[in-house]
SELO-551577 format. One line per field, with one value per residue (C-alpha): chain; y, z negated, x. Coordinates in nm, 2 decimals, padded with zeros to 4 digits. Example, Ala and Ser with C-alpha at 12.3 -4.5 7.8 and 13.67 -1.06 7.14 Angstrom:
! SELO-551577
c = [A	A]
yy = [-00.45	-00.11]
zz = [-00.78	-00.71]
xx = [01.23	01.37]
***
This chain:
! SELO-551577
c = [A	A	A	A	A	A	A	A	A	A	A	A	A	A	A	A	A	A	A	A	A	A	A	A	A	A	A	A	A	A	A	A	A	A	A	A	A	A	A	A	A	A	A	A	A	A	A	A	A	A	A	A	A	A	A	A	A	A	A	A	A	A	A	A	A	A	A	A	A	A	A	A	A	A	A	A	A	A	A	A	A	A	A	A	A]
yy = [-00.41	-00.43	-00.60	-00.38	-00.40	-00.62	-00.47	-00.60	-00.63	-00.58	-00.51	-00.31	-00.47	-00.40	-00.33	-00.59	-00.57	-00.43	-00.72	-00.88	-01.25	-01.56	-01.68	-01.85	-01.54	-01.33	-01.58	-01.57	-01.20	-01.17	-01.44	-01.25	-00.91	-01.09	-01.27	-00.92	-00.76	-01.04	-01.09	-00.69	-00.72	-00.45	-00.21	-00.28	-00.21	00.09	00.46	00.76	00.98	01.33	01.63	01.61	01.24	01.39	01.66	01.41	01.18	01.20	01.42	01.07	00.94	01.19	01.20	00.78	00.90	01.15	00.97	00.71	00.91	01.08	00.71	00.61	00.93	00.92	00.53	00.67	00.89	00.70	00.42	00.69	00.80	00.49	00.42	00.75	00.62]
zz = [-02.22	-02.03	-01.72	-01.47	-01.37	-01.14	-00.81	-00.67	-00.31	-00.24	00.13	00.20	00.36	00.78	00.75	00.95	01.24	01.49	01.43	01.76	01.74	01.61	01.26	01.18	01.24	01.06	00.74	00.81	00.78	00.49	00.34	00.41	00.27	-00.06	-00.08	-00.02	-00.29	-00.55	-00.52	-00.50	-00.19	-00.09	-00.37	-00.28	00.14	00.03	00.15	-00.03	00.25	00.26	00.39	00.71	00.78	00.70	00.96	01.23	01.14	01.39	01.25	01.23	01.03	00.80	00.72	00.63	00.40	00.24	00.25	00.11	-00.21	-00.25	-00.28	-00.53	-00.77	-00.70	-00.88	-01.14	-01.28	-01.27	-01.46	-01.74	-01.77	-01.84	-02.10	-02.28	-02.32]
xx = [01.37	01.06	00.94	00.81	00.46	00.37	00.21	-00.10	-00.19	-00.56	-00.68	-00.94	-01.24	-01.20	-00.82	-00.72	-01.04	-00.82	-00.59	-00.50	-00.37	-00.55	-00.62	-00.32	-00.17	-00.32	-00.32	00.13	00.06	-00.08	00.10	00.43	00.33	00.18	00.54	00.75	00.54	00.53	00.92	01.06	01.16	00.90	01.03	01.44	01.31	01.14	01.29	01.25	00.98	01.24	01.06	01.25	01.10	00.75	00.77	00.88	00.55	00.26	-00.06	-00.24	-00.03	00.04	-00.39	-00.38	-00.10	-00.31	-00.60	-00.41	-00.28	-00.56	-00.77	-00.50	-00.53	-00.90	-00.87	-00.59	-00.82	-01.11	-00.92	-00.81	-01.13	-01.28	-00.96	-01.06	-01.43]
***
């Protein structure tokens, strides 16, 4: 059997400006969501989004979702291209 792949964490430069509380903080912060990813933690928390949930979501936060999956396939396919090279 195989080991799942590992997830990576990698924050997007400016994602945290609008952070509001001091260094030390913000490195805990961090820190705790590199430690829920790199143990599975994040993946056993996880809830499947129904379509009932999605309705309910603000309009916001619906886009940043999108935007979101869309950046992701955007990377996907850029990576497969660049394997079929």
């Amino acid at each position: 059997m195989t080991e799942p792949k590992k997830l990576k964490v990698t924050f997007a430069p400016g994602c945290f400006d609008n952070f509001d509380g001091t260094q030390e903080e913000l490195d805990a912060l961090i820190k705790e969501i590199e430690d829920v990813i790199s143990t599975g933690e994040l993946l056993e928390r996880s809830e499947e989004l129904d379509q009932e949930t999605w309705d309910e979501l603000p309009t916001d936060v619906k886009l940043q979702i999108l935007g979101a999956v869309e950046e992701y396939d955007d990377d996907a396919e850029e990576a497969r291209r660049r394997r079929l090279n």
